[in-house]
mmCIF entry with sequence, helices, sheets and N, C-alpha, C, O atoms, coordinates in Angstrom:
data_MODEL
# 
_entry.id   MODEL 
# 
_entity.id                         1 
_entity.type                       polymer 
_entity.pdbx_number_of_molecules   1 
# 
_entity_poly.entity_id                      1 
_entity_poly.type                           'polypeptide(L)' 
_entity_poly.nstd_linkage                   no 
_entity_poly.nstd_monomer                   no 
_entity_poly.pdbx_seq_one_letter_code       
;(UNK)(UNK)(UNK)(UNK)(UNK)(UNK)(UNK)(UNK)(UNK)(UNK)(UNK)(UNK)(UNK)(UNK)(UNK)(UNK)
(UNK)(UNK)(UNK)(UNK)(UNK)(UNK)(UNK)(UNK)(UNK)(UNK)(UNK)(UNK)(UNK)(UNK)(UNK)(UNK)
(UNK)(UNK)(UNK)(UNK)(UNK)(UNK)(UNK)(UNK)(UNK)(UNK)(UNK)(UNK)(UNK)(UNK)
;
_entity_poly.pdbx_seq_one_letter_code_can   XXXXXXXXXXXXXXXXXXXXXXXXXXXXXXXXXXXXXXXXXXXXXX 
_entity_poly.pdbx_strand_id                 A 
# 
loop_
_entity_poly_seq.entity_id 
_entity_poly_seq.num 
_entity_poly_seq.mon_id 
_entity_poly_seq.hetero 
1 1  UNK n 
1 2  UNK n 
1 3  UNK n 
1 4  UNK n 
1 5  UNK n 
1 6  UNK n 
1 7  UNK n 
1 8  UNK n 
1 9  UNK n 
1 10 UNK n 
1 11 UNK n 
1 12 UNK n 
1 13 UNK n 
1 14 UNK n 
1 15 UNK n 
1 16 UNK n 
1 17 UNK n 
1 18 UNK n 
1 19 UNK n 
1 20 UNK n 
1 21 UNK n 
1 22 UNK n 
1 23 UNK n 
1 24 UNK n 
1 25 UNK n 
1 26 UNK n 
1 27 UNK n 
1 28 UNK n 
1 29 UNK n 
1 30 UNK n 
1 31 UNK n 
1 32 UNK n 
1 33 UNK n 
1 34 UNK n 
1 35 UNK n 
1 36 UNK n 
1 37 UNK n 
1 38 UNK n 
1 39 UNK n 
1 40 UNK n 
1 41 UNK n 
1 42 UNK n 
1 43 UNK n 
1 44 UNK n 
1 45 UNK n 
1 46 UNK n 
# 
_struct_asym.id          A 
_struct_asym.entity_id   1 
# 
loop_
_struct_conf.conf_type_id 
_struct_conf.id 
_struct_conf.pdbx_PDB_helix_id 
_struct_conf.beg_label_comp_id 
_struct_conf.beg_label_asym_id 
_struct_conf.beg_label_seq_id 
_struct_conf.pdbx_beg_PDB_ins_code 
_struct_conf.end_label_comp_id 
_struct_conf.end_label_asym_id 
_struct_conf.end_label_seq_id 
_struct_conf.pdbx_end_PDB_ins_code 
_struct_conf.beg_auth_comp_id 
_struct_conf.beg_auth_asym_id 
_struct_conf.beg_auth_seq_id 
_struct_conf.end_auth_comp_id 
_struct_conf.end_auth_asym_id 
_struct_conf.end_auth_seq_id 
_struct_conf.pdbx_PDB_helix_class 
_struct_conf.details 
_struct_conf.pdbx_PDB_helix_length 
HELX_P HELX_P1 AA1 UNK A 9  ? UNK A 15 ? UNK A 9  UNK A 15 1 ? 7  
HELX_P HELX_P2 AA2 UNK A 19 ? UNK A 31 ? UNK A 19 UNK A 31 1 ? 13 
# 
_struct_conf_type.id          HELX_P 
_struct_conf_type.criteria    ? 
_struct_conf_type.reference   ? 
# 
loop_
_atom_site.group_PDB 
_atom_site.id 
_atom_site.type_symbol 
_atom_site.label_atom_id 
_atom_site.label_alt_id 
_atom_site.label_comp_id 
_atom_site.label_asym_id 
_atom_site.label_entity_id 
_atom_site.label_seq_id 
_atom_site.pdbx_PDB_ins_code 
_atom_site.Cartn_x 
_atom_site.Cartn_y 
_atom_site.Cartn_z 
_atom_site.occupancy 
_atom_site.B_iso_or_equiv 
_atom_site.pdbx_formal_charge 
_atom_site.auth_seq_id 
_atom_site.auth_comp_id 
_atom_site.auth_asym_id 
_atom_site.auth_atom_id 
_atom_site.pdbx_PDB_model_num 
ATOM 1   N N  . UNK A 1 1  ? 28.371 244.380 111.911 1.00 0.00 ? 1  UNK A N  1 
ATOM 2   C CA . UNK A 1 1  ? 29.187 243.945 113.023 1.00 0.00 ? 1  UNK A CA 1 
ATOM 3   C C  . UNK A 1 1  ? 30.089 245.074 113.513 1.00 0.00 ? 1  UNK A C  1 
ATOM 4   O O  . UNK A 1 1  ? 30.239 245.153 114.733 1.00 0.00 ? 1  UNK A O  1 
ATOM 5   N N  . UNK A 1 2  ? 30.733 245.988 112.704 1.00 0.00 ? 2  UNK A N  1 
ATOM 6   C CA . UNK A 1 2  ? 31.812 247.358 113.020 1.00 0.00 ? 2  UNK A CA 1 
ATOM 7   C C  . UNK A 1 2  ? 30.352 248.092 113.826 1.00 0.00 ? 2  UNK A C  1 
ATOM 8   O O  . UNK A 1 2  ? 30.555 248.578 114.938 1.00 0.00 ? 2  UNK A O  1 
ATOM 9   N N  . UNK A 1 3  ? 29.638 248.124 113.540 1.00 0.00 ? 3  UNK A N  1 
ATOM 10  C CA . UNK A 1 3  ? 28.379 249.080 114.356 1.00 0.00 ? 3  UNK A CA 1 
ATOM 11  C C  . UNK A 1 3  ? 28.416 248.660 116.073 1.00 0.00 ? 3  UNK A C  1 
ATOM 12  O O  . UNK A 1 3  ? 28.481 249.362 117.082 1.00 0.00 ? 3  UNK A O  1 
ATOM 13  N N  . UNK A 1 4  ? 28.334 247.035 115.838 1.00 0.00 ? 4  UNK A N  1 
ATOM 14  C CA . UNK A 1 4  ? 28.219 246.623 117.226 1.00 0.00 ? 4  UNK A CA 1 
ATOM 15  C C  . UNK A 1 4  ? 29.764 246.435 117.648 1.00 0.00 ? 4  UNK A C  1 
ATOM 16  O O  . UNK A 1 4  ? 30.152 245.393 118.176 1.00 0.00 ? 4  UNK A O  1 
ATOM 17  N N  . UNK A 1 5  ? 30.455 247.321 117.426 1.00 0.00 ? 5  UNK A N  1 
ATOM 18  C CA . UNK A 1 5  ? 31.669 247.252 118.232 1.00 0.00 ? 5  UNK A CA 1 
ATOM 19  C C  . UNK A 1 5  ? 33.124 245.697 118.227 1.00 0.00 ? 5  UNK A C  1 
ATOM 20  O O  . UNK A 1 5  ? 33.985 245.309 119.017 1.00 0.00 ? 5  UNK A O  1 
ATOM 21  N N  . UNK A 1 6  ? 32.592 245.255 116.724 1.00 0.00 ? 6  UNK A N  1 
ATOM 22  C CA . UNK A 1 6  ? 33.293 243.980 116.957 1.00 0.00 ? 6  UNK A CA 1 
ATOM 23  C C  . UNK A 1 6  ? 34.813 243.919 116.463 1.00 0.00 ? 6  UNK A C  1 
ATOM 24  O O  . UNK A 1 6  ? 34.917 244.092 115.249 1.00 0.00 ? 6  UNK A O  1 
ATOM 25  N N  . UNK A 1 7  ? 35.909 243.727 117.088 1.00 0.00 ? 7  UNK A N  1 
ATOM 26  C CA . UNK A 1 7  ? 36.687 243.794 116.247 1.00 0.00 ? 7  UNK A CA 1 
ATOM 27  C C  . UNK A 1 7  ? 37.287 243.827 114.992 1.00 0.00 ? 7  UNK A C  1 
ATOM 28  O O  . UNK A 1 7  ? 36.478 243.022 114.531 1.00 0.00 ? 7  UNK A O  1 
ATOM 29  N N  . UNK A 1 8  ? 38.057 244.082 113.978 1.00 0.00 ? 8  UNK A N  1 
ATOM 30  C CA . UNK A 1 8  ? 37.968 242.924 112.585 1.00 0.00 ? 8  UNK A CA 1 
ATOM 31  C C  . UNK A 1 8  ? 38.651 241.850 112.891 1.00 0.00 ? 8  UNK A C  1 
ATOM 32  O O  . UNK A 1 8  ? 38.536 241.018 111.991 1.00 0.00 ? 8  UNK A O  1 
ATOM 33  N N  . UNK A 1 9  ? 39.449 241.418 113.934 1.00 0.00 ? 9  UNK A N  1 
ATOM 34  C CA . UNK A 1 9  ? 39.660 239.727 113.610 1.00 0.00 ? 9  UNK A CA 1 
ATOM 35  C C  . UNK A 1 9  ? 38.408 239.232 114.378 1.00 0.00 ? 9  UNK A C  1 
ATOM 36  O O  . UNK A 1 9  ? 38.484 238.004 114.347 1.00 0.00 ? 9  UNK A O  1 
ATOM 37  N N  . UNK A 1 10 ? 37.443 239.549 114.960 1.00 0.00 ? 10 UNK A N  1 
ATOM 38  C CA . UNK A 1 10 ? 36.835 239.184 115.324 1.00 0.00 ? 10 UNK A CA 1 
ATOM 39  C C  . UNK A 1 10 ? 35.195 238.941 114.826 1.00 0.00 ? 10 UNK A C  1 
ATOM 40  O O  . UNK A 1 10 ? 34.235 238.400 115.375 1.00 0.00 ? 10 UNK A O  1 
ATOM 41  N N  . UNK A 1 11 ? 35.414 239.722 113.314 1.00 0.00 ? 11 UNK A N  1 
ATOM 42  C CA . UNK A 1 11 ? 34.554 239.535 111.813 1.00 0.00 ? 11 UNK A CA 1 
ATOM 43  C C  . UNK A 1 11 ? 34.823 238.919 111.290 1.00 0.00 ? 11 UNK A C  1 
ATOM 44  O O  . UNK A 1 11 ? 34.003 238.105 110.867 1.00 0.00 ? 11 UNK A O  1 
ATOM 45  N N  . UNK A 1 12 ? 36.463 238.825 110.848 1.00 0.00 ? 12 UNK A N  1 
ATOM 46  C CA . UNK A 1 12 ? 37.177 237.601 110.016 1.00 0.00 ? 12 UNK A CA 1 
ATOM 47  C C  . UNK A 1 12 ? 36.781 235.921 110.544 1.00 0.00 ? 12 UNK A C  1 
ATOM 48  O O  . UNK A 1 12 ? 36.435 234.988 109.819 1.00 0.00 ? 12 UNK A O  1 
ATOM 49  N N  . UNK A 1 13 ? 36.995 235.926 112.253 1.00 0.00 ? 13 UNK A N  1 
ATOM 50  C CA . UNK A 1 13 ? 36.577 234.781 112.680 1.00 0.00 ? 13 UNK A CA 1 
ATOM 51  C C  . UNK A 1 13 ? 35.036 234.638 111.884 1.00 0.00 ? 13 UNK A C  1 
ATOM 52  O O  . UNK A 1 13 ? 34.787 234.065 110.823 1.00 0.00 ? 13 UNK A O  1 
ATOM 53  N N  . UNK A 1 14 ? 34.488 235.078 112.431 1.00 0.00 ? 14 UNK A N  1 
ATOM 54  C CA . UNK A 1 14 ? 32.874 234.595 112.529 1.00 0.00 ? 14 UNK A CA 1 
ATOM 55  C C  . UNK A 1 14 ? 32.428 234.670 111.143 1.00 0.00 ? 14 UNK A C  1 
ATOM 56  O O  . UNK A 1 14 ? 31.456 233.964 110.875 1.00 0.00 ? 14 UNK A O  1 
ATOM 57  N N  . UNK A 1 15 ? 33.028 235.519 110.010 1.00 0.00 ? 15 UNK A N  1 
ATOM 58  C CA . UNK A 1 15 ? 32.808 235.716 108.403 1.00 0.00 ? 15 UNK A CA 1 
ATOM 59  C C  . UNK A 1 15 ? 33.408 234.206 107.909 1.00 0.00 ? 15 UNK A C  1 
ATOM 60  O O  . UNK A 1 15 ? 32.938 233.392 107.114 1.00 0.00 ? 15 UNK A O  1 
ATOM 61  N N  . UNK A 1 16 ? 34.374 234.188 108.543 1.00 0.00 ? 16 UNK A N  1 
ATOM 62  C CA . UNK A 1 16 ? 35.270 232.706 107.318 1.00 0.00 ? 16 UNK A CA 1 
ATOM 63  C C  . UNK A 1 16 ? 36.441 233.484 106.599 1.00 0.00 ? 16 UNK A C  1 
ATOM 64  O O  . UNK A 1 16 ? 37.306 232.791 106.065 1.00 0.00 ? 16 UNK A O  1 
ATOM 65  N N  . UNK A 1 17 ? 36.573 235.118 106.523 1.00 0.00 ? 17 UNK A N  1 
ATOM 66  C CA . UNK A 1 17 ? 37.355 235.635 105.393 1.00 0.00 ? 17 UNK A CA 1 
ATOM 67  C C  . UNK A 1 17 ? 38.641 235.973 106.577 1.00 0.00 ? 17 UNK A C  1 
ATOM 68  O O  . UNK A 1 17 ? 38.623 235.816 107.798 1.00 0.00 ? 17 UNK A O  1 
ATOM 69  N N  . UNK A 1 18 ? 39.774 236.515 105.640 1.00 0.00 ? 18 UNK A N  1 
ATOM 70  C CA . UNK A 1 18 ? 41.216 236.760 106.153 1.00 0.00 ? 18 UNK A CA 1 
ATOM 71  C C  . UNK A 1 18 ? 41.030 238.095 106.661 1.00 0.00 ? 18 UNK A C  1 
ATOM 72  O O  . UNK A 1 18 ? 40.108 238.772 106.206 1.00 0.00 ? 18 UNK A O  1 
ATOM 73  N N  . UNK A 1 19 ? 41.869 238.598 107.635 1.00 0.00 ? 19 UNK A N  1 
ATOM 74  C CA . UNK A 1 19 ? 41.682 240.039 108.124 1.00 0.00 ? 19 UNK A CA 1 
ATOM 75  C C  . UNK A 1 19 ? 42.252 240.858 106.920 1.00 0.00 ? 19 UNK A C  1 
ATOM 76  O O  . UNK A 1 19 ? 41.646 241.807 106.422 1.00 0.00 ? 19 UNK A O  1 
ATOM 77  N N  . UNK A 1 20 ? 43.371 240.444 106.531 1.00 0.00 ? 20 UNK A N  1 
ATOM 78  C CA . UNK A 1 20 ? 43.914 241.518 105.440 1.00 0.00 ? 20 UNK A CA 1 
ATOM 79  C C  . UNK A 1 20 ? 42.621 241.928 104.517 1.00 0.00 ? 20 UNK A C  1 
ATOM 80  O O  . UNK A 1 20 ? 42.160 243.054 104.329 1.00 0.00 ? 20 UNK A O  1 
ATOM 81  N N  . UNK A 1 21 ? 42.115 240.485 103.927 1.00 0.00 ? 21 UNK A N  1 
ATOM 82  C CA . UNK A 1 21 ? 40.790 240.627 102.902 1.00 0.00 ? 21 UNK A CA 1 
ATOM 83  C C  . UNK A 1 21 ? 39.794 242.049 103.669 1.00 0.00 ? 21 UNK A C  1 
ATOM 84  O O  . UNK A 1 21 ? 39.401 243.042 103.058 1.00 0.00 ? 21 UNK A O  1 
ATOM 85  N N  . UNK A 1 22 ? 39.560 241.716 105.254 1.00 0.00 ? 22 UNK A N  1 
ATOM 86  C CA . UNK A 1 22 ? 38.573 242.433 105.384 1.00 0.00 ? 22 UNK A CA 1 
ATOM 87  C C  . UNK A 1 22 ? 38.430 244.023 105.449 1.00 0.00 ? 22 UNK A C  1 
ATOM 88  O O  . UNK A 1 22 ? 37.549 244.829 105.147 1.00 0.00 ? 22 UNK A O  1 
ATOM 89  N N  . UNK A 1 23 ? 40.036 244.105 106.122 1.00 0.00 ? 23 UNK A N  1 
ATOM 90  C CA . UNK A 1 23 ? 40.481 245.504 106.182 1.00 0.00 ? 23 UNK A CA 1 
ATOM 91  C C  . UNK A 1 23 ? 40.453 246.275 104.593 1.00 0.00 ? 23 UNK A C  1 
ATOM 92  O O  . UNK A 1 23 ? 39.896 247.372 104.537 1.00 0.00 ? 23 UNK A O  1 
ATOM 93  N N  . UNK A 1 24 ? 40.949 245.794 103.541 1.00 0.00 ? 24 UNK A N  1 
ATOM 94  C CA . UNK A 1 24 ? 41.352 245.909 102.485 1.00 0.00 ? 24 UNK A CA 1 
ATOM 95  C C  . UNK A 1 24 ? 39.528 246.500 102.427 1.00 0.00 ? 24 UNK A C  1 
ATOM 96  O O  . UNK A 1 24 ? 39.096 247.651 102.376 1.00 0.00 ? 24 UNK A O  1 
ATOM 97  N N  . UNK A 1 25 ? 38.821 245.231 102.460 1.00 0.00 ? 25 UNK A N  1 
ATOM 98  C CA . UNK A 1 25 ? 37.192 245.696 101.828 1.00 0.00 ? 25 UNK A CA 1 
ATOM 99  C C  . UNK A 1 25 ? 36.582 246.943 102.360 1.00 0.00 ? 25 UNK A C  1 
ATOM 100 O O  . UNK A 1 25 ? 35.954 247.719 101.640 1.00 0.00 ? 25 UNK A O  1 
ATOM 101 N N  . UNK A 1 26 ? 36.854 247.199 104.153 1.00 0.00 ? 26 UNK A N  1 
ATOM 102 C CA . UNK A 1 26 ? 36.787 248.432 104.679 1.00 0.00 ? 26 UNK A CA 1 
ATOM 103 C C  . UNK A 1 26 ? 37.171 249.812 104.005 1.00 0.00 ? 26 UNK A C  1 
ATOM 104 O O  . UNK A 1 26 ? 36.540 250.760 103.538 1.00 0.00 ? 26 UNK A O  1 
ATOM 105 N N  . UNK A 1 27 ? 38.802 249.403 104.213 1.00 0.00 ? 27 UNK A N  1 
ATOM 106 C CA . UNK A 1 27 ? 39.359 250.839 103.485 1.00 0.00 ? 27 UNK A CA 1 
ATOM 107 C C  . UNK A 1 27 ? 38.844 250.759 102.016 1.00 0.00 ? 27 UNK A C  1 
ATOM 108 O O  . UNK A 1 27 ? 38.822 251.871 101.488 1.00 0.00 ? 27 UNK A O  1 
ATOM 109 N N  . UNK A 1 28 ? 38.450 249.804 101.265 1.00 0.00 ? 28 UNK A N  1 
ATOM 110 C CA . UNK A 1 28 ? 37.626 250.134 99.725  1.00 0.00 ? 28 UNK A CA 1 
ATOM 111 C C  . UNK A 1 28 ? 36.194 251.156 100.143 1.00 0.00 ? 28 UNK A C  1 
ATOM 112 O O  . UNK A 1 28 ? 36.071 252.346 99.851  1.00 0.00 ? 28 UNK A O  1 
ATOM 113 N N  . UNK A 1 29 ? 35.305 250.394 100.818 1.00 0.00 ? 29 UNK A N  1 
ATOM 114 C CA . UNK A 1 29 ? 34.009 250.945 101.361 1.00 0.00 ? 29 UNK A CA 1 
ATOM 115 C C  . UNK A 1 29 ? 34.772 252.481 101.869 1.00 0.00 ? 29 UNK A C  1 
ATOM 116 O O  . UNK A 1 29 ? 34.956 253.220 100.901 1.00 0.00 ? 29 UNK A O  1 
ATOM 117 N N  . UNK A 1 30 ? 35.171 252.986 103.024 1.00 0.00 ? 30 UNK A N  1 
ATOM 118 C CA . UNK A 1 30 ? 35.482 254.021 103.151 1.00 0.00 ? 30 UNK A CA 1 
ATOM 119 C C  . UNK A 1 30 ? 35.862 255.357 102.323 1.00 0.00 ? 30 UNK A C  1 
ATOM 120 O O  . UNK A 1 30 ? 35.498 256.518 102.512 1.00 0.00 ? 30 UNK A O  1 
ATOM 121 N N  . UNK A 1 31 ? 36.678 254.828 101.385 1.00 0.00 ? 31 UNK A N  1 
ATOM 122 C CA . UNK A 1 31 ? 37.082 254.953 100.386 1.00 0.00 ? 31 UNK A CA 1 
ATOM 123 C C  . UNK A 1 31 ? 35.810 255.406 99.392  1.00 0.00 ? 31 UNK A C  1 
ATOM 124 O O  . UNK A 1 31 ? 35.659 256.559 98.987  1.00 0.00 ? 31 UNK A O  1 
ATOM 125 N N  . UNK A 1 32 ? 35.156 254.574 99.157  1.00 0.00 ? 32 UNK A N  1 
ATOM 126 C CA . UNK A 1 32 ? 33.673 255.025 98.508  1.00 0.00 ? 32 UNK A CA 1 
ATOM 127 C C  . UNK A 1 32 ? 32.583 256.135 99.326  1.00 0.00 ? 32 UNK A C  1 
ATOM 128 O O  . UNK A 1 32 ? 31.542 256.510 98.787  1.00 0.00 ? 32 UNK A O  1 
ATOM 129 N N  . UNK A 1 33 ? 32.988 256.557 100.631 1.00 0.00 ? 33 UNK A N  1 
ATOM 130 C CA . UNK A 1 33 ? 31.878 257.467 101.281 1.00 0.00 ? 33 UNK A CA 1 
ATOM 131 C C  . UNK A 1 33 ? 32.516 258.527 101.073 1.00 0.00 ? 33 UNK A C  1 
ATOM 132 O O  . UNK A 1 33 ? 33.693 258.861 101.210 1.00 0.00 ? 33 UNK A O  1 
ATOM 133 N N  . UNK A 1 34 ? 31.165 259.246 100.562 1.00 0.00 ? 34 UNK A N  1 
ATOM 134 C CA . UNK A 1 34 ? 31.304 260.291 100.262 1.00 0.00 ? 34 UNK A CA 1 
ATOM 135 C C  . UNK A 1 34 ? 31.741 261.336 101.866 1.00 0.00 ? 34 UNK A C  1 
ATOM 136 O O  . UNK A 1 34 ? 31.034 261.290 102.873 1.00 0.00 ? 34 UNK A O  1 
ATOM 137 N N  . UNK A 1 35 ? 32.970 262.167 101.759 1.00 0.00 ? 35 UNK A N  1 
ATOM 138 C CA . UNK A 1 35 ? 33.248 262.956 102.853 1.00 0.00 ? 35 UNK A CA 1 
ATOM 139 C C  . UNK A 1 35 ? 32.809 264.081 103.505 1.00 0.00 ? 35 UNK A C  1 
ATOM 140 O O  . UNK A 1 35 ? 32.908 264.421 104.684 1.00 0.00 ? 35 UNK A O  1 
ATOM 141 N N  . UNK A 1 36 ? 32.077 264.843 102.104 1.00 0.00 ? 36 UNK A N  1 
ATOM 142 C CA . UNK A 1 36 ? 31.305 265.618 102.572 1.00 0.00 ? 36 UNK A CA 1 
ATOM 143 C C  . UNK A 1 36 ? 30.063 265.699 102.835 1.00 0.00 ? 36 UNK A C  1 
ATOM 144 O O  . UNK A 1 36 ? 29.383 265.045 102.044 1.00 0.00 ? 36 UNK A O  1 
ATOM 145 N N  . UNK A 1 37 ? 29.468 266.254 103.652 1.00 0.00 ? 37 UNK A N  1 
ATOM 146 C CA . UNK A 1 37 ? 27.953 266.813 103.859 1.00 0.00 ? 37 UNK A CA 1 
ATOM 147 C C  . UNK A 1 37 ? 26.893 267.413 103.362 1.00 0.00 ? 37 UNK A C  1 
ATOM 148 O O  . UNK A 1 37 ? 26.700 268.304 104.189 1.00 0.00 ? 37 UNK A O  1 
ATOM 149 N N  . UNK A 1 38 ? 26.212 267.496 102.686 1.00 0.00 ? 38 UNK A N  1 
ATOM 150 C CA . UNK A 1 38 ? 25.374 269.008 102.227 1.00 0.00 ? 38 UNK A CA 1 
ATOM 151 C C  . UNK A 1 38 ? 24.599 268.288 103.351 1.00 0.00 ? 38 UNK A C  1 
ATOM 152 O O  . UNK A 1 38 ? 24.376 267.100 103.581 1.00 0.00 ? 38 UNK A O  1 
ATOM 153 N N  . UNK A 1 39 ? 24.178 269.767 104.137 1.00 0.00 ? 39 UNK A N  1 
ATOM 154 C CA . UNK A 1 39 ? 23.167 270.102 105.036 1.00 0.00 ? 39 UNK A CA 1 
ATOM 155 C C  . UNK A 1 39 ? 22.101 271.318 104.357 1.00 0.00 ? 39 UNK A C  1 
ATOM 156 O O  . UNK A 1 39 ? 22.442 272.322 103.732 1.00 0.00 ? 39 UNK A O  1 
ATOM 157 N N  . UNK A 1 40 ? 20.665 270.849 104.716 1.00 0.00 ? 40 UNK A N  1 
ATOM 158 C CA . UNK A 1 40 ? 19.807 271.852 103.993 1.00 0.00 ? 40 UNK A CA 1 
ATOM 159 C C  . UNK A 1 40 ? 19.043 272.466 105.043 1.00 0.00 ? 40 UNK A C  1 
ATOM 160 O O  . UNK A 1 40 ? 18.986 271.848 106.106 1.00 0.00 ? 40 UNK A O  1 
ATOM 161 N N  . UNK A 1 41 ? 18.514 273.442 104.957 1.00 0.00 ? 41 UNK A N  1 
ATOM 162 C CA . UNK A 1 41 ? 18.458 274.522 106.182 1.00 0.00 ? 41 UNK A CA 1 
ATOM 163 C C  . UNK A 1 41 ? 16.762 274.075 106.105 1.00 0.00 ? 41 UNK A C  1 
ATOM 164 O O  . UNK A 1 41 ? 16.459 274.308 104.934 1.00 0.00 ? 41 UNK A O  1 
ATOM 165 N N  . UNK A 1 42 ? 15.412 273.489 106.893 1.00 0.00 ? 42 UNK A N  1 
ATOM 166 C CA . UNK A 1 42 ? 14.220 273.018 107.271 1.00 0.00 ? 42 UNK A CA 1 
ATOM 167 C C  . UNK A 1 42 ? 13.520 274.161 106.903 1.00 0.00 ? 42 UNK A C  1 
ATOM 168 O O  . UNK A 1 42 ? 13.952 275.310 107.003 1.00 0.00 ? 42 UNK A O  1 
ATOM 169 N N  . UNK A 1 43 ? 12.289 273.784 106.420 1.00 0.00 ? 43 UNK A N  1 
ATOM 170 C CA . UNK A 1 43 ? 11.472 275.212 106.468 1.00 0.00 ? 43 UNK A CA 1 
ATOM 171 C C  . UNK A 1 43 ? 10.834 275.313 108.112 1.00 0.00 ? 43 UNK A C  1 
ATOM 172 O O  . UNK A 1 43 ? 10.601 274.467 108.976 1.00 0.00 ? 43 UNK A O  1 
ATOM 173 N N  . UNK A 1 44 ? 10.699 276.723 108.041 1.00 0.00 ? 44 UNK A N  1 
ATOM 174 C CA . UNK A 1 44 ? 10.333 277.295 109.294 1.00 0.00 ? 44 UNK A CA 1 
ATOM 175 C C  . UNK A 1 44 ? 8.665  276.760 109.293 1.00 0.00 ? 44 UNK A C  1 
ATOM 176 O O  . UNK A 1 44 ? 8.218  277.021 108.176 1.00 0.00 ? 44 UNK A O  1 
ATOM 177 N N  . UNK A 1 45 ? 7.719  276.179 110.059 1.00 0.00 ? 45 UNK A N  1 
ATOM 178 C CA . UNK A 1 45 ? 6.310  276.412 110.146 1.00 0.00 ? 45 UNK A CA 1 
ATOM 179 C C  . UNK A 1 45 ? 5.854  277.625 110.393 1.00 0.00 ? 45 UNK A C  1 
ATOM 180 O O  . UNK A 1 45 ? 6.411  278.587 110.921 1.00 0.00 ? 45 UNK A O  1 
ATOM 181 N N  . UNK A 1 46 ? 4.364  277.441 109.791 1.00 0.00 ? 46 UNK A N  1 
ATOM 182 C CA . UNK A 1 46 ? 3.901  278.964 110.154 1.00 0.00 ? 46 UNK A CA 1 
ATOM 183 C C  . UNK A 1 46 ? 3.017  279.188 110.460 1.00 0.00 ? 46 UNK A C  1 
ATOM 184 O O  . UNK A 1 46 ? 2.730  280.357 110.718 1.00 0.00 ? 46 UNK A O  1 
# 
């Protein structure tokens, strides 16, 4: 639902859960992604 642009009280509505609950679960999830990147350089064809 955050993909399609939905508010969070507007997840909380349609979930059943409290906004605090949901924000809280967000900043946990966020919290769990990893921040950095490794980027690996493609092999060239030949």
């Amino acid at each position: 639902m955050l993909l399609e642009r939905l508010a969070l009280a507007a997840i909380a509505r349609i979930t059943g859960v409290s906004e605090r609950w949901l924000q809280m679960y967000v900043n946990q999830k966020y919290s769990q992604t990893p921040q950095e990147v490794e980027v690996t350089q493609k092999k060239q064809a030949s």
